[in-house]
mmCIF file of the N, C-alpha and C atoms, coordinates in Angstrom:
data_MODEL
# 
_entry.id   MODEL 
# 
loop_
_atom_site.group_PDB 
_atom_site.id 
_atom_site.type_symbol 
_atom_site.label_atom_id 
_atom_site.label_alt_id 
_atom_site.label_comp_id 
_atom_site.label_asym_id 
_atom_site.label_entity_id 
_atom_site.label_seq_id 
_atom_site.pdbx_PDB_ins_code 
_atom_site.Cartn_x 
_atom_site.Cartn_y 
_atom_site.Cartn_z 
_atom_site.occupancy 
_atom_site.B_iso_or_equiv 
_atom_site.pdbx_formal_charge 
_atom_site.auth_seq_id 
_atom_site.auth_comp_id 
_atom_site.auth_asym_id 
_atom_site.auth_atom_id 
_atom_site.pdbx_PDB_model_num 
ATOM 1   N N  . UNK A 1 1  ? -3.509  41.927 21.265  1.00 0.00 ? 1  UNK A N  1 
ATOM 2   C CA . UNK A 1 1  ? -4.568  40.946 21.058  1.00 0.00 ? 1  UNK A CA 1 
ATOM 3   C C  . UNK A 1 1  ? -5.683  41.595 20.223  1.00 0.00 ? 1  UNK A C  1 
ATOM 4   N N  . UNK A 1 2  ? -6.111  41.087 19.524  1.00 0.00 ? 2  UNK A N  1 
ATOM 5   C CA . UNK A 1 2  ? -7.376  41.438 18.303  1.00 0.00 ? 2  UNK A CA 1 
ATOM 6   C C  . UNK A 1 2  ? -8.419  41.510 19.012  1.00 0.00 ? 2  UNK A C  1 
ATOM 7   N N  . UNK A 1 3  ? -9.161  42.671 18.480  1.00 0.00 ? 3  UNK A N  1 
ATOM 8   C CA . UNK A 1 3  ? -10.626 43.005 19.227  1.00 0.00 ? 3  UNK A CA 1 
ATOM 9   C C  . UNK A 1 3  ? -11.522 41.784 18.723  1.00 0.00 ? 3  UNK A C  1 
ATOM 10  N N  . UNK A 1 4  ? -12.328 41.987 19.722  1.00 0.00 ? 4  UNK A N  1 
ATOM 11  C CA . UNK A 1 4  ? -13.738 40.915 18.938  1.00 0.00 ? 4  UNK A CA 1 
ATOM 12  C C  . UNK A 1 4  ? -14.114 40.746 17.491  1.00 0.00 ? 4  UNK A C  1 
ATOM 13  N N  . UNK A 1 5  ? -14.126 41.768 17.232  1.00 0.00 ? 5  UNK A N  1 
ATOM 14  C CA . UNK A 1 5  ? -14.566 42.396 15.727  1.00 0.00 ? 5  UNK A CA 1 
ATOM 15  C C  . UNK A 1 5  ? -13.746 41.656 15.327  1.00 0.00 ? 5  UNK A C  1 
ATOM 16  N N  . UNK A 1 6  ? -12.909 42.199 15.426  1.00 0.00 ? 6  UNK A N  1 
ATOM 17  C CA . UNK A 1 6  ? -11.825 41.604 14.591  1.00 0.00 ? 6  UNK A CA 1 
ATOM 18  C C  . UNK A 1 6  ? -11.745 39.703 14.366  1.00 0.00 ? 6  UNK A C  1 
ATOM 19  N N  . UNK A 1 7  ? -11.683 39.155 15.470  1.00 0.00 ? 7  UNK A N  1 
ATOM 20  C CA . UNK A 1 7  ? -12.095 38.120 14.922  1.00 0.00 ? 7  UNK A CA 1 
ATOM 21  C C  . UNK A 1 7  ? -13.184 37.624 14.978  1.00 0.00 ? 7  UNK A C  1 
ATOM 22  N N  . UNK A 1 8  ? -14.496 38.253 14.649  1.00 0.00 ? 8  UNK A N  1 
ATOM 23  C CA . UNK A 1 8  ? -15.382 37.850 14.060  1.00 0.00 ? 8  UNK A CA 1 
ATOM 24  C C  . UNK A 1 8  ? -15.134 37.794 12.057  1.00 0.00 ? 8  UNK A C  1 
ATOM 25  N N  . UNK A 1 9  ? -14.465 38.828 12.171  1.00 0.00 ? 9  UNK A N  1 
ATOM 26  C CA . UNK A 1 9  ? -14.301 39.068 10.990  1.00 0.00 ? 9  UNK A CA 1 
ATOM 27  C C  . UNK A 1 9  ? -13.722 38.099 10.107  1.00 0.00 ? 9  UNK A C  1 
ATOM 28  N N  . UNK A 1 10 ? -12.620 37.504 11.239  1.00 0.00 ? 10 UNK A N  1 
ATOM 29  C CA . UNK A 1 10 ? -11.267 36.835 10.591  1.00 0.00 ? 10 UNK A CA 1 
ATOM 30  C C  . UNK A 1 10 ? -12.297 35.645 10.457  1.00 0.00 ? 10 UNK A C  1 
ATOM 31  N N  . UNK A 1 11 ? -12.724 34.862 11.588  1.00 0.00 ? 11 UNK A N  1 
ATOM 32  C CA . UNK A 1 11 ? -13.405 33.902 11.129  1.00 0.00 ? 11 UNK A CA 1 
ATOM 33  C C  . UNK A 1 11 ? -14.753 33.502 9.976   1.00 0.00 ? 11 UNK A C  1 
ATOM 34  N N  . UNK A 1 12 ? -15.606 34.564 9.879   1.00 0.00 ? 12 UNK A N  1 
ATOM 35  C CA . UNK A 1 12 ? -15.973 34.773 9.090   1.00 0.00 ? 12 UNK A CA 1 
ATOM 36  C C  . UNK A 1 12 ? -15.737 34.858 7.644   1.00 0.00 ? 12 UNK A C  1 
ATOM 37  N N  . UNK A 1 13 ? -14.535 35.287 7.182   1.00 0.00 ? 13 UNK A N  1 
ATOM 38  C CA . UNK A 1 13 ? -13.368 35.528 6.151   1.00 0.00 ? 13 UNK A CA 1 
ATOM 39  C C  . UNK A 1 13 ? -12.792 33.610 5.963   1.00 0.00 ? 13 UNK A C  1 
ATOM 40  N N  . UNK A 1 14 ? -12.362 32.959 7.121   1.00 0.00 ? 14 UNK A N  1 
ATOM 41  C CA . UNK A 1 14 ? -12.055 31.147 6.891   1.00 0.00 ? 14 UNK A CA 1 
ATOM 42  C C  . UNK A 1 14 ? -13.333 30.602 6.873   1.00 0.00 ? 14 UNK A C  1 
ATOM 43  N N  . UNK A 1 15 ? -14.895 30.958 6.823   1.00 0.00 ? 15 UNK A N  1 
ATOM 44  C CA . UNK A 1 15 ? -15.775 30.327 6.572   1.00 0.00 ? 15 UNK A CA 1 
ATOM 45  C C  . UNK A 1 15 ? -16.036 30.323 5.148   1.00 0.00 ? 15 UNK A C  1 
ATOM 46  N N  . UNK A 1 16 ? -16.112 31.604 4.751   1.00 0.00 ? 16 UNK A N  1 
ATOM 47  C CA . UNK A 1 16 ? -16.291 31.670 3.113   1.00 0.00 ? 16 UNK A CA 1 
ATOM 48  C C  . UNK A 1 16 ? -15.283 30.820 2.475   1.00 0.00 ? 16 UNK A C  1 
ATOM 49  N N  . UNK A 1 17 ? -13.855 31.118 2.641   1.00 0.00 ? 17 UNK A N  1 
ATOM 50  C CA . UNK A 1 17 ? -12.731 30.431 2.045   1.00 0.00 ? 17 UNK A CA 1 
ATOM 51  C C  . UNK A 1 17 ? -12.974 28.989 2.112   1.00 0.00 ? 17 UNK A C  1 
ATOM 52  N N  . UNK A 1 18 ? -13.548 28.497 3.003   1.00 0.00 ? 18 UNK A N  1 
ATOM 53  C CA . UNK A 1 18 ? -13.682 26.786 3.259   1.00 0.00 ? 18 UNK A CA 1 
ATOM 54  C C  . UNK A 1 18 ? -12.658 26.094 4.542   1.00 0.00 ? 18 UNK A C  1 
ATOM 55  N N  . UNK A 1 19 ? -11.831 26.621 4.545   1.00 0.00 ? 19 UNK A N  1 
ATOM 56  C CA . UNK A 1 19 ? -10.914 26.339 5.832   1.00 0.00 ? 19 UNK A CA 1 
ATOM 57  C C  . UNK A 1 19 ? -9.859  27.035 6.376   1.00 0.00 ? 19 UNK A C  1 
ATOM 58  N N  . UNK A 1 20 ? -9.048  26.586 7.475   1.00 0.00 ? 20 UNK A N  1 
ATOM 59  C CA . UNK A 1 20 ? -8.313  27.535 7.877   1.00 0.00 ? 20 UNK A CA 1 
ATOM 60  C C  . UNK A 1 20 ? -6.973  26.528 8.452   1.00 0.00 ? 20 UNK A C  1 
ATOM 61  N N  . UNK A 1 21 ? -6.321  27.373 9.138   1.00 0.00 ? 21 UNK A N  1 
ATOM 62  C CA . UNK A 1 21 ? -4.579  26.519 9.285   1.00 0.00 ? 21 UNK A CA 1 
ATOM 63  C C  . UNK A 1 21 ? -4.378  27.272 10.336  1.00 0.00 ? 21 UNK A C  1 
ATOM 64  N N  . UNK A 1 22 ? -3.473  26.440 11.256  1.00 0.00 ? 22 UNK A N  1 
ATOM 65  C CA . UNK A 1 22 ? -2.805  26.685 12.462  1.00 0.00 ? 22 UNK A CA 1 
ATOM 66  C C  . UNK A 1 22 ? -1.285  26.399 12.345  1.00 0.00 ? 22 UNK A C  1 
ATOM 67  N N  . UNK A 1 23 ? -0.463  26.849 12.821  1.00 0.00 ? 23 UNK A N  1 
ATOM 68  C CA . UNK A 1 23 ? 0.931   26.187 13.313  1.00 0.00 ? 23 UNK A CA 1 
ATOM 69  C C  . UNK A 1 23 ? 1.428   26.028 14.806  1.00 0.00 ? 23 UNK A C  1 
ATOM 70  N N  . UNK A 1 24 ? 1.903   24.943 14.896  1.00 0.00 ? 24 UNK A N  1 
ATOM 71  C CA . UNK A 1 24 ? 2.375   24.336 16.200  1.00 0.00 ? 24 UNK A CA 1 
ATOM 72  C C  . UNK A 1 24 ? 3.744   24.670 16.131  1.00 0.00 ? 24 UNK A C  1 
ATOM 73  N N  . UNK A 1 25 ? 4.109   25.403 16.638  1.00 0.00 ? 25 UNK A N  1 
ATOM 74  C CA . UNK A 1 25 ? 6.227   25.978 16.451  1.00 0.00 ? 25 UNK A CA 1 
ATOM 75  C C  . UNK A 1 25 ? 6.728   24.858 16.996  1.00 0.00 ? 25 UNK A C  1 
ATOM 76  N N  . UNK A 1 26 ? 6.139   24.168 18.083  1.00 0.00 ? 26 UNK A N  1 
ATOM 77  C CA . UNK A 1 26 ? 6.756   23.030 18.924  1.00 0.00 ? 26 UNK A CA 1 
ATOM 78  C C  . UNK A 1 26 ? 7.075   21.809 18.516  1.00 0.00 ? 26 UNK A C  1 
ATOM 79  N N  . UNK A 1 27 ? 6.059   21.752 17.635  1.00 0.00 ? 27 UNK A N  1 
ATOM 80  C CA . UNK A 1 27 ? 5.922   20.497 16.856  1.00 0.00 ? 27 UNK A CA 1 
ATOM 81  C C  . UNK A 1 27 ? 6.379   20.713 15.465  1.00 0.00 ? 27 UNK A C  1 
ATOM 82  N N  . UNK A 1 28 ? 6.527   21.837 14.722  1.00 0.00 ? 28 UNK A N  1 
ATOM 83  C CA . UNK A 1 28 ? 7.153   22.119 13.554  1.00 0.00 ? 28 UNK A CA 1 
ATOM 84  C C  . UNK A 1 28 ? 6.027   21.232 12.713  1.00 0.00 ? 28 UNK A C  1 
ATOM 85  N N  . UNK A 1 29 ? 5.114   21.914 12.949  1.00 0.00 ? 29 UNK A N  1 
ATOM 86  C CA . UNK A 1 29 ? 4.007   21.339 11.775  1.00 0.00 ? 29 UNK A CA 1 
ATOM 87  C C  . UNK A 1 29 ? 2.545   22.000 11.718  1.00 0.00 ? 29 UNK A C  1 
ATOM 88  N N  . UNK A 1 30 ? 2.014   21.935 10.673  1.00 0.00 ? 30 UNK A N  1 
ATOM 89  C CA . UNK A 1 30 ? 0.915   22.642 10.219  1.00 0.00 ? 30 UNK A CA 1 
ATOM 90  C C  . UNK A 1 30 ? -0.492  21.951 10.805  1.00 0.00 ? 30 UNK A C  1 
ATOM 91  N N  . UNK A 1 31 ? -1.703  22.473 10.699  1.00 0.00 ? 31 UNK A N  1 
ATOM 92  C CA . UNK A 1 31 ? -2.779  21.843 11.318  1.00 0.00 ? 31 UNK A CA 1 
ATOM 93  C C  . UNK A 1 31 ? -3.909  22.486 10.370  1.00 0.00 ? 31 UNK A C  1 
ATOM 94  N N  . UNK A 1 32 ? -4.805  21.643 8.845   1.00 0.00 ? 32 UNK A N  1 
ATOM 95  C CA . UNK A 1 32 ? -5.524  22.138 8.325   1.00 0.00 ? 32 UNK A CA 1 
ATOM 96  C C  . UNK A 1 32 ? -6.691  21.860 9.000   1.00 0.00 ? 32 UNK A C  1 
ATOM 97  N N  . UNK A 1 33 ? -7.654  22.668 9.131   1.00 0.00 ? 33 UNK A N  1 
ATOM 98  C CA . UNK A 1 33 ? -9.067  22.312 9.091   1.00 0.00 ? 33 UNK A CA 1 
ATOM 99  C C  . UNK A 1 33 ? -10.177 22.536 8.206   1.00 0.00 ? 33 UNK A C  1 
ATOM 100 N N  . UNK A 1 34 ? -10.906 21.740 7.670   1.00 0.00 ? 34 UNK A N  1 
ATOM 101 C CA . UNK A 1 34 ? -12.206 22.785 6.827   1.00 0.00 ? 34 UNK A CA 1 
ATOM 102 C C  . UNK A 1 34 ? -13.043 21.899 6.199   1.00 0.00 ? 34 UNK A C  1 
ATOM 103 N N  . UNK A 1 35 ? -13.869 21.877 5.812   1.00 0.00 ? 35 UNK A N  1 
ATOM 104 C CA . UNK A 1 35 ? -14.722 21.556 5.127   1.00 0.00 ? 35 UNK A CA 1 
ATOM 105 C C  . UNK A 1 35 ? -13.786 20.391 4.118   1.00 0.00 ? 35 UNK A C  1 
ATOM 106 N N  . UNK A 1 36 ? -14.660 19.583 3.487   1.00 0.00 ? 36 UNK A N  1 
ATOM 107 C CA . UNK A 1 36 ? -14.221 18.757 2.432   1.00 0.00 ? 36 UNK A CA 1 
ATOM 108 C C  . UNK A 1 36 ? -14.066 19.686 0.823   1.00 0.00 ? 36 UNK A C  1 
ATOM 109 N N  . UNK A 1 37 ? -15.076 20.235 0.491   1.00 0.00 ? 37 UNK A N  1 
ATOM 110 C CA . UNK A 1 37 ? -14.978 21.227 -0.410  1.00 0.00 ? 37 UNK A CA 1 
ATOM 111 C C  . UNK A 1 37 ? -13.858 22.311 -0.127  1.00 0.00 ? 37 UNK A C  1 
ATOM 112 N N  . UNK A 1 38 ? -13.538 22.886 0.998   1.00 0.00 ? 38 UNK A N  1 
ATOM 113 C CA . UNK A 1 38 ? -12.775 23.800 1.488   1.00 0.00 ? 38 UNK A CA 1 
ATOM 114 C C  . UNK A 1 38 ? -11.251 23.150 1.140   1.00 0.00 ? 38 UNK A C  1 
ATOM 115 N N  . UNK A 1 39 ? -11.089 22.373 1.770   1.00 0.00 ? 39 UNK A N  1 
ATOM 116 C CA . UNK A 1 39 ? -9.834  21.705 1.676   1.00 0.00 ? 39 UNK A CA 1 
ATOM 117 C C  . UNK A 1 39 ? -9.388  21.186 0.554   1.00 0.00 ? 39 UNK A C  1 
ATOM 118 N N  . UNK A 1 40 ? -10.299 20.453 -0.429  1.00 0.00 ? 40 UNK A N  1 
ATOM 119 C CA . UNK A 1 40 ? -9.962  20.723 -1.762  1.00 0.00 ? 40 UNK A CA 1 
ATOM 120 C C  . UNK A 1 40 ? -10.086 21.753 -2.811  1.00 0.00 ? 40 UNK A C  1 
ATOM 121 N N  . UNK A 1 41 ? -10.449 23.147 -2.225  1.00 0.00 ? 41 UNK A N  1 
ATOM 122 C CA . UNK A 1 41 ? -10.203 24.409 -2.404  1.00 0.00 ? 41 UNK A CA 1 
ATOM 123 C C  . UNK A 1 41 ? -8.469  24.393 -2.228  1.00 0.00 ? 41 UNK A C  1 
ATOM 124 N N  . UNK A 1 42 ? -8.179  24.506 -0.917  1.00 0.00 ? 42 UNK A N  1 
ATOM 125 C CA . UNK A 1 42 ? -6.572  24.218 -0.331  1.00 0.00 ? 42 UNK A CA 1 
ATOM 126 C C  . UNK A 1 42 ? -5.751  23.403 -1.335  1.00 0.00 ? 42 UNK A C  1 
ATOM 127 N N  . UNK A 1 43 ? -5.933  22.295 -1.572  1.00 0.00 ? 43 UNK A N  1 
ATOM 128 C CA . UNK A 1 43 ? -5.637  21.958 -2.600  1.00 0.00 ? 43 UNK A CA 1 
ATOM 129 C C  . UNK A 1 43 ? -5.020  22.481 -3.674  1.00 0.00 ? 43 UNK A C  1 
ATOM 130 N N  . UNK A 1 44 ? -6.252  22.789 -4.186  1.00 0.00 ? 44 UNK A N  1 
ATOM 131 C CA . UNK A 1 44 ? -6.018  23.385 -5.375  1.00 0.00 ? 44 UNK A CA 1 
ATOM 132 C C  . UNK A 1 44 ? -5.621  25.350 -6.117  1.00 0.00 ? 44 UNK A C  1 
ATOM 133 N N  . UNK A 1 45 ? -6.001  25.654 -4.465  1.00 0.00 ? 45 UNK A N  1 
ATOM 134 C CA . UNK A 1 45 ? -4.342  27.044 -4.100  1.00 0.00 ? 45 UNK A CA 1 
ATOM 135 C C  . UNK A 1 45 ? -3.284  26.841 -4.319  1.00 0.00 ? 45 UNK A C  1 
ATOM 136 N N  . UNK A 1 46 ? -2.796  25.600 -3.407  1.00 0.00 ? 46 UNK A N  1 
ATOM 137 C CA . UNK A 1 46 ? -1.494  24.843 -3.163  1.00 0.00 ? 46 UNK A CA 1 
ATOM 138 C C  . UNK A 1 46 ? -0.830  24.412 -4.496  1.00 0.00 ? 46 UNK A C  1 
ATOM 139 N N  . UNK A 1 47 ? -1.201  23.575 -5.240  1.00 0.00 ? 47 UNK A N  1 
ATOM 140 C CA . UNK A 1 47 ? -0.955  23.382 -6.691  1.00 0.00 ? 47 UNK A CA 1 
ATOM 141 C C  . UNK A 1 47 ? -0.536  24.616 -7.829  1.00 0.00 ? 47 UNK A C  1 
ATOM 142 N N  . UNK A 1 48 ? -1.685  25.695 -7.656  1.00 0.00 ? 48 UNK A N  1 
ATOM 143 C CA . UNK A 1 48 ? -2.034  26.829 -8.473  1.00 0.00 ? 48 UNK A CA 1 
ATOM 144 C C  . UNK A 1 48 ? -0.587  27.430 -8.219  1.00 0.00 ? 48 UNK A C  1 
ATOM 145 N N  . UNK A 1 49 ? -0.425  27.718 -6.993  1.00 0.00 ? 49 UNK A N  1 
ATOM 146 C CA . UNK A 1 49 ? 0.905   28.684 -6.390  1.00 0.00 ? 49 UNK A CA 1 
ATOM 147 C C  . UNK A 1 49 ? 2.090   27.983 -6.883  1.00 0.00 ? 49 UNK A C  1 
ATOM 148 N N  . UNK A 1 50 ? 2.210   26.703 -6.529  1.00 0.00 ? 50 UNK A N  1 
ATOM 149 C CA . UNK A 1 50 ? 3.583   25.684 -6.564  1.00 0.00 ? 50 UNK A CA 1 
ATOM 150 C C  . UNK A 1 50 ? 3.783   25.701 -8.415  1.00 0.00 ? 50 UNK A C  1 
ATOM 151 N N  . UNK A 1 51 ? 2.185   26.082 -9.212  1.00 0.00 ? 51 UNK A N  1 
ATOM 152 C CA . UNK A 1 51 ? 2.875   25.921 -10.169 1.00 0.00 ? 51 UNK A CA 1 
ATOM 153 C C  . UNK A 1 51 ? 3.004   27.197 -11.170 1.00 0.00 ? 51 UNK A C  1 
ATOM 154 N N  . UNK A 1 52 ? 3.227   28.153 -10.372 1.00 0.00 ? 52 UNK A N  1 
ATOM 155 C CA . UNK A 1 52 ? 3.488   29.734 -10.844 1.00 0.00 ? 52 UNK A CA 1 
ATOM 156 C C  . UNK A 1 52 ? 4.752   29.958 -11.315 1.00 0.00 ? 52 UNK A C  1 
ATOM 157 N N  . UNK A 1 53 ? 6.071   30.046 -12.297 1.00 0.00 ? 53 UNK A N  1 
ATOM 158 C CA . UNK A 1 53 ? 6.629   30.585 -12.110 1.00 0.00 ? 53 UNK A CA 1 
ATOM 159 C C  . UNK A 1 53 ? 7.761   31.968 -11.152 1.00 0.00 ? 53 UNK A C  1 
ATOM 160 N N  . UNK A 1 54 ? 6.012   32.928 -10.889 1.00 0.00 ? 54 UNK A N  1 
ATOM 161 C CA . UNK A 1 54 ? 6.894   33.812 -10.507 1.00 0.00 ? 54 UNK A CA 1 
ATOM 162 C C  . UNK A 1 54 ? 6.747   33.525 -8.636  1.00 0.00 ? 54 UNK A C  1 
ATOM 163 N N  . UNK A 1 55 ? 6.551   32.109 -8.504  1.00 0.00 ? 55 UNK A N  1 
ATOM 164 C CA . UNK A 1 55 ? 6.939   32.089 -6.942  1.00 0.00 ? 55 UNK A CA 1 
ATOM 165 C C  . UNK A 1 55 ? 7.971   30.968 -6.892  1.00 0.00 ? 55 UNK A C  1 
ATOM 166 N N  . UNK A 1 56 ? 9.091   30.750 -7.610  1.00 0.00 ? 56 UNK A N  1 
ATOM 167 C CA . UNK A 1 56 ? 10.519  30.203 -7.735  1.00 0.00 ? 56 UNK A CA 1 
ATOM 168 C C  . UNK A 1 56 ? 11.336  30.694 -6.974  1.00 0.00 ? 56 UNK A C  1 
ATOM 169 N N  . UNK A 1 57 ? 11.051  31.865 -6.242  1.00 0.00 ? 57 UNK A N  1 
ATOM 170 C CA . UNK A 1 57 ? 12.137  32.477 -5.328  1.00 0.00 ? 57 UNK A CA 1 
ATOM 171 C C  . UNK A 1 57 ? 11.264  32.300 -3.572  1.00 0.00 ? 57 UNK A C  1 
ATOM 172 N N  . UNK A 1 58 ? 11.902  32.253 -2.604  1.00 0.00 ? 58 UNK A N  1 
ATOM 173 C CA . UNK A 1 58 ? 11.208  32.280 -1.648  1.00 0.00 ? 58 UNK A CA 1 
ATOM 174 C C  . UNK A 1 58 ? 10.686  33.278 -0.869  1.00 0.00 ? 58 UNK A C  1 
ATOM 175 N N  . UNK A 1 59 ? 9.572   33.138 -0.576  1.00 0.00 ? 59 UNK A N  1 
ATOM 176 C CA . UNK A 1 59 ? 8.998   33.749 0.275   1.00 0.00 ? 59 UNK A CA 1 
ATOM 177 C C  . UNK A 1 59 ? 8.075   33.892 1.773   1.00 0.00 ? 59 UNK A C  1 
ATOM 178 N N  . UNK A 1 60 ? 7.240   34.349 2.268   1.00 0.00 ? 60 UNK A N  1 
ATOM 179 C CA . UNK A 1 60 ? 7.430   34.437 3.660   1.00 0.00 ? 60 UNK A CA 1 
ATOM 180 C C  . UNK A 1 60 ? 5.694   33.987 3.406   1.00 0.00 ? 60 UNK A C  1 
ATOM 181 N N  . UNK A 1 61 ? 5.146   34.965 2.600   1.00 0.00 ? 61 UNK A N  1 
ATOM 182 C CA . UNK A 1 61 ? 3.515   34.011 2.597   1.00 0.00 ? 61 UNK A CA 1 
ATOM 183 C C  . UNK A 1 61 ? 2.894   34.530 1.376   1.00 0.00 ? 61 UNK A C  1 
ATOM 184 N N  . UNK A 1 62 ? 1.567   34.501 1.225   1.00 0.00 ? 62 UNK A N  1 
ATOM 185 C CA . UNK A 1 62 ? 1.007   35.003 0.488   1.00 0.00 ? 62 UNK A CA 1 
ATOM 186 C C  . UNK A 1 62 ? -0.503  34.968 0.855   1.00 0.00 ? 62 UNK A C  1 
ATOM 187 N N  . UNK A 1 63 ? -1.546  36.324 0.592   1.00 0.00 ? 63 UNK A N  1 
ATOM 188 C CA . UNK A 1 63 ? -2.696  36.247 1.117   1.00 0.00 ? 63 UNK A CA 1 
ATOM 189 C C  . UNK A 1 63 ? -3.657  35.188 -0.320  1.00 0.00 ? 63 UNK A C  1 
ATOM 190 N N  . UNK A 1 64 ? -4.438  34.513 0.385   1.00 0.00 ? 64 UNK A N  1 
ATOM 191 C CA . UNK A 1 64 ? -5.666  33.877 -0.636  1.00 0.00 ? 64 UNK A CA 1 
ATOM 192 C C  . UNK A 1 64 ? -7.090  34.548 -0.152  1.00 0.00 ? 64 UNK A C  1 
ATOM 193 N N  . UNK A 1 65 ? -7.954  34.666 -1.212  1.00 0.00 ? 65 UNK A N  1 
ATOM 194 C CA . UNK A 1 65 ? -9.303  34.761 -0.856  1.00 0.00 ? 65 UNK A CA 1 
ATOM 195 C C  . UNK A 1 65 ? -10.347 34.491 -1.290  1.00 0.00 ? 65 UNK A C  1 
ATOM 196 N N  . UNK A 1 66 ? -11.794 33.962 -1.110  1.00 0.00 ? 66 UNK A N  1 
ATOM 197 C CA . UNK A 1 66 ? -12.461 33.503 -2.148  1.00 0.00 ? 66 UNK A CA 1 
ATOM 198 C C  . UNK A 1 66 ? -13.195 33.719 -3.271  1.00 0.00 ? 66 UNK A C  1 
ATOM 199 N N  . UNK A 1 67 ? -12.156 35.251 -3.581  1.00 0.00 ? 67 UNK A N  1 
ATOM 200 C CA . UNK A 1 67 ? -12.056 35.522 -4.909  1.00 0.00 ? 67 UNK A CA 1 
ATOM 201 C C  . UNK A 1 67 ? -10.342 35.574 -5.737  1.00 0.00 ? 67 UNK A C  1 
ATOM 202 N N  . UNK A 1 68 ? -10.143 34.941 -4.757  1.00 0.00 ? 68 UNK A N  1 
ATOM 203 C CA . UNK A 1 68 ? -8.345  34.518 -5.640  1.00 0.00 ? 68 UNK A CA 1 
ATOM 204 C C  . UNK A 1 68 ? -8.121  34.295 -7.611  1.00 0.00 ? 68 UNK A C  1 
ATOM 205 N N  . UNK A 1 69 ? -7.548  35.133 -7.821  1.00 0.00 ? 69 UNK A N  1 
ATOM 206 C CA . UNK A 1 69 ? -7.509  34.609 -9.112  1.00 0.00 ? 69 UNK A CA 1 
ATOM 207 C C  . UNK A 1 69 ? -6.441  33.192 -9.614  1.00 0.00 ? 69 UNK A C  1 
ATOM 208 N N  . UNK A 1 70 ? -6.391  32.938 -8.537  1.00 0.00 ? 70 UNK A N  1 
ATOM 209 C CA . UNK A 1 70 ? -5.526  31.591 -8.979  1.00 0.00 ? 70 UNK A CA 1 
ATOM 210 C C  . UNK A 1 70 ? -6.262  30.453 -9.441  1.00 0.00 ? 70 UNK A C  1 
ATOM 211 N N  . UNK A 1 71 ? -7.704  30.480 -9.391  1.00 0.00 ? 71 UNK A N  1 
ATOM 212 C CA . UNK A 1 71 ? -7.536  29.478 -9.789  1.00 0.00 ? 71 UNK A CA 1 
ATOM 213 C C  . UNK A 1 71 ? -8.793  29.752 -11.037 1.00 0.00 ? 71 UNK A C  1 
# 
């Protein structure tokens, strides 16, 4: 389990970004939250990535931050 710090940190880190995501394994589905600006941040990650070339092969994740050069 993550020290305090630690998620102070983490949350701190989905405030700047604009929002953050959960998964439900049970339910086999995602859960965004964030800001209106944030989420069309999300957005426009989501797009940026989907329209990369070099992510045509699959993979497991990728980190974003709100200095991402994607977009």
């Amino acid at each position: 389990m993550p020290s305090e710090a630690v998620n102070a940190m983490t949350r701190d880190e989905w405030r700047e970004l604009g929002f953050f995501y959960d998964r439900d394994d049970t339910e086999k589905c995602w859960r965004l939250v964030g800001s209106k600006e944030g989420l069309g941040r999300f957005s426009d990650l989501l797009r940026a990535y989907a329209a990369n070339p070099r992510h045509d092969a699959k993979s497991e994740h990728d980190h974003f931050d709100k200095a991402t050069s994607l977009l």
